[in-house]
N, C-alpha and C positions, 0 to 999 in steps of 0.2 A: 426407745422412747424419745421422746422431742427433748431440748433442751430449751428450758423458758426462764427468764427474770421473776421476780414475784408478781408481777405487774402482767403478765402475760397468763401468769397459773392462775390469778384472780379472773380472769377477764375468760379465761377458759371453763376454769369452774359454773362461770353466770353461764354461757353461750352451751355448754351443755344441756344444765337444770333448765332456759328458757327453752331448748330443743327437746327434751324430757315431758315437760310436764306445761301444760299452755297455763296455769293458774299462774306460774311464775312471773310476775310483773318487778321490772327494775327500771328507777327512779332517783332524783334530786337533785342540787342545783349543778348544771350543766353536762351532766352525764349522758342526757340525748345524743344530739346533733356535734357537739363538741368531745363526747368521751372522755369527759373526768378533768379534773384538774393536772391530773397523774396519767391519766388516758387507760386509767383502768378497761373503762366501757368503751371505747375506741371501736368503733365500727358495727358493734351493737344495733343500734339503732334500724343502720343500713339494712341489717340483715333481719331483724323479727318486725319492725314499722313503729311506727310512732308511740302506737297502743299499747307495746309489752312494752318498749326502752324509751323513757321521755323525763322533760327537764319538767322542777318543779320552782314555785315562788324561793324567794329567800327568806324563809321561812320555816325553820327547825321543827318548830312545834306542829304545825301543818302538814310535814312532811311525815313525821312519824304519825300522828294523829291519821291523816287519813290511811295513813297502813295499819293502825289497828283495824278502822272499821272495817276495812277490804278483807285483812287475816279473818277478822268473825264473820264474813258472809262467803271464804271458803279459796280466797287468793292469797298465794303466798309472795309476798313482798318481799323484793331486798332493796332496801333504800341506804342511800350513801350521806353521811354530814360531811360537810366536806374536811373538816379540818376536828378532828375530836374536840378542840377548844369551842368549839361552836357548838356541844351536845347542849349547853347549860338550858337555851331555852324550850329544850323537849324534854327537861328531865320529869316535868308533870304528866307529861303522855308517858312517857317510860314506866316510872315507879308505881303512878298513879292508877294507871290502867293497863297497860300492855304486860305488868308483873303480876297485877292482880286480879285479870280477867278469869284466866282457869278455876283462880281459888274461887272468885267472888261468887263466879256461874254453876258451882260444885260440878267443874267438867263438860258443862254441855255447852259453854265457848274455850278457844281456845284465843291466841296470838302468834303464828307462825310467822313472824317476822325476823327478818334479818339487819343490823343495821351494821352497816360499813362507814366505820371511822380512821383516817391517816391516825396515828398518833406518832408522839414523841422527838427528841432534837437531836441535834447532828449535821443541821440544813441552816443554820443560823436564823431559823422562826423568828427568835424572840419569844419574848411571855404570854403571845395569843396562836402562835402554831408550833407549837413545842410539849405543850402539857399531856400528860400520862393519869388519864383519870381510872385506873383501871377497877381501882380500890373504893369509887363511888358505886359503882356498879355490882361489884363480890358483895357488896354491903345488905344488895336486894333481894331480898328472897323471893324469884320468882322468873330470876334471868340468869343466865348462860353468860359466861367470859370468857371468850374465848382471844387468844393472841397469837398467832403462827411467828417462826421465826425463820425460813424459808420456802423455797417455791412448791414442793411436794407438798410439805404439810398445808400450806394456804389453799392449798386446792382442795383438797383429801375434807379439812375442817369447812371449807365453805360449803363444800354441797351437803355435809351433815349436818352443818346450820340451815341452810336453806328447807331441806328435809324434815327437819327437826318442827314439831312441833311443838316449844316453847320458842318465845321471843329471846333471841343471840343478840348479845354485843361482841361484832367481831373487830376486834381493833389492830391493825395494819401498820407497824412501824413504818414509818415512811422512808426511814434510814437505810433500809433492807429492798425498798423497791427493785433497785438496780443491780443490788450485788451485797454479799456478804462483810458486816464491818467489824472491825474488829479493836476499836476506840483509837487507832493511831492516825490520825485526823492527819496529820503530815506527810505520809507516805502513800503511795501511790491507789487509786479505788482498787479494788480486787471487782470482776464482773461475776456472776452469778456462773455463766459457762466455767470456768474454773473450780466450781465447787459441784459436789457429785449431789446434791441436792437439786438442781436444777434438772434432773431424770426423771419428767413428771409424763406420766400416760396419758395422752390425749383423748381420752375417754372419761366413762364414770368411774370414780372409785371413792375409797371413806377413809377417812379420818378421824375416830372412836372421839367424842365429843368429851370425854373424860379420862383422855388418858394423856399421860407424858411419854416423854423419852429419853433415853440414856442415851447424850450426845457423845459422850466421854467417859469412860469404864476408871475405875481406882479405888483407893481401899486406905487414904491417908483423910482426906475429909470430904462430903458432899457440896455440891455447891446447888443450889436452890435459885433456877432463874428463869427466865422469859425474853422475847421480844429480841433485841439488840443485845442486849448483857449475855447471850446466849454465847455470843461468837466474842465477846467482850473478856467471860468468863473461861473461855479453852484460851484466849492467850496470854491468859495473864496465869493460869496453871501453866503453860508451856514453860514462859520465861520466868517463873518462879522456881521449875523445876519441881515442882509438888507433885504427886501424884493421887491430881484430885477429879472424883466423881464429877464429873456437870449432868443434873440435869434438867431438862427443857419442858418446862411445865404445861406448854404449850396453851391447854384448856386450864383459868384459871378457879374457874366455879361451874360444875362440877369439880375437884381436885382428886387427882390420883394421891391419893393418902397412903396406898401401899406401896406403892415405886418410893416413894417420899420415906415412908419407917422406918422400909429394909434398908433401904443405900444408909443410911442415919446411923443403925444400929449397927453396919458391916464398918462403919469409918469412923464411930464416935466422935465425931466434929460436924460444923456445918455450918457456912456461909451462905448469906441468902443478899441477891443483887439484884438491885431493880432501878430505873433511870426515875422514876417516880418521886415524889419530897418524902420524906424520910415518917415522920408522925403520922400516926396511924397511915401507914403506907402498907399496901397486901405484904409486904416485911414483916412487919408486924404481927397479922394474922398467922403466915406460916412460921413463927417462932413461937410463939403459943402450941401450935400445932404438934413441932416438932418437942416441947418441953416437953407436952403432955404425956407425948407416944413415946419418949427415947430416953424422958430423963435419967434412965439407970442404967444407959448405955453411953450418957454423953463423958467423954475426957474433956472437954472445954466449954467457956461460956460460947455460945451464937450470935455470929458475929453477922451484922447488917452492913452495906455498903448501900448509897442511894442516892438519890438527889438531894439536893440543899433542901431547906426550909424556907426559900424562896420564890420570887416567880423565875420562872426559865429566863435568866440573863442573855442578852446579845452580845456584848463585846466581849463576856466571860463567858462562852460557850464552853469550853472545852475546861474550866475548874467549874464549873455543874457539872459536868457531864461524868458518872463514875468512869474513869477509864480503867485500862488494865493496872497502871500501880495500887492503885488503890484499891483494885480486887486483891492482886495480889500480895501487898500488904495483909491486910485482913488474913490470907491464906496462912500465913507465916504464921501472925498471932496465933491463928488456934494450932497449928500441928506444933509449936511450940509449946505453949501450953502444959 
């Protein structure tokens, strides 16, 4: 198998599914001719013509909008916002329509759309390219959340978004683009070749749209995460010395509720970490979750880690940002407990 960056498994996943299937059309501002801000679509263009890979206005609402009407007359769209911070002005095509087309048509439309958002910090954004909406989205009934946290899975979940016949939000840490992080901002990048996730098939393959994964095996507490906090969460169990469960929820809605039970019930603890603001944050939702399903299993209260109640800070990047003490703190409290 090849060895790819995220950025390269995305970009493979598109150039597949455009090579696949001709209904596949991908689009948004500067992804033609320039290939991404990130150079996700990087050479795209060149390769299928202007009419499957092209740039659109700056225009959010426009963007998504004309990919509903194209998903109901039988083209599956993946269109890019560029920066997740920039979703706010298509959340009316989203919710509005693209959520509630299937229901509204009793079936006889659909919205096979994809929409590719960067999210989240680590890049020093600031408060307009930093945000984690992921929790606006779970909220809708009628869309897909999906968040990969390395290059295999981002491959495997885009083409079963792309496939997918409901409207995906695939959201794309940007942190992760390059290579694997693991919140210690100080010391040296890790590149993605170094990590055995980067063994992605140059071909077709899937990625179950609702499932997680057990990145990390243990039996003292669960840990409950996504995105960044993924690789955030094994090193803050290493240098805690805990011997705790992670796992990588990958697909946030749909949710693997039984991966989720059993590890719960097997470690009677459970921290959930997410870079996201803390108040009604998807934190939230899976501690309800897990109260519901485990409370006669639990030995401690459910412990959250998360972003501020803030907008994403620039000069305080890094006290936003949950790092590993602060996972691992949290870890402590509950196996103490």
């Amino acid at each position: 198998m090849a060895q790819m960056t995220m950025i390269q498994a995305l970009r493979s996943a598109m150039d597949v599914m455009l090579g696949r299937d001709d209904n596949v059309v991908v689009y948004g501002q500067d992804v033609g001719y320039f290939g991404g801000v990130f150079r996700c679509t990087e050479g795209l263009q060149a390769k299928y013509g202007p009419s499957r890979v092209f740039d659109a206005p700056i225009s959010e609402g426009g963007i998504v909008g004309s990919a509903i009407g194209m998903a109901a007359y039988g083209l599956r769209p993946v269109v890019e916002v560029q920066f997740a911070d920039y979703f706010y002005p298509a959340s009316d095509q989203i919710v509005s329509e693209a959520a509630r087309l299937r229901y509204r048509s009793a079936g006889d439309f659909t919205a096979p759309i994809t929409i590719r958002m960067p999210c989240g910090g680590g890049i020093y954004g600031g408060q307009t390219h930093s945000q984690s909406p992921e929790a606006l989205f779970t909220h809708v009934c009628g869309l897909r959340t999906v968040m990969p946290s390395n290059p295999y899975d981002a491959k495997g979940l885009l083409i079963a978004a792309i496939e997918c016949d409901d409207p995906v939000i695939f959201l794309e840490p940007k942190r992760l683009y390059n290579g694997p992080f693991d919140g210690h901002h100080d010391q040296p990048v890790v590149p993605w070749s170094a990590h055995p996730a980067s063994e992605v098939p140059e071909g077709h393959y899937l990625v179950p749209l609702d499932s997680a994964a057990i990145v990390r095996p243990g039996s003292a507490a669960t840990v409950l995460t996504y995105g960044t906090m993924v690789f955030v969460s094994q090193a803050a169990a290493l240098e805690a010395g805990i011997d705790a469960e992670v796992i990588d929820l990958r697909c946030l809605w749909p949710l693997d509720l039984d991966t989720i039970v059993a590890s719960v019930k097997k470690t009677g603890r459970c921290v959930i970490v997410h870079e996201a603001t803390r108040t009604s944050g998807f934190g939230a939702e899976l501690a309800a979750l897990v109260q519901e399903h485990c409370f006669y299993h639990l030995e401690a209260p459910i412990e959250r880690v998360t972003g501020w109640d803030t907008p994403y800070p620039h000069a305080l990047e890094w006290a936003y940002f949950p790092g590993p003490a602060r996972v691992a703190a949290a870890l402590q409290r509950v196996v103490e407990s």
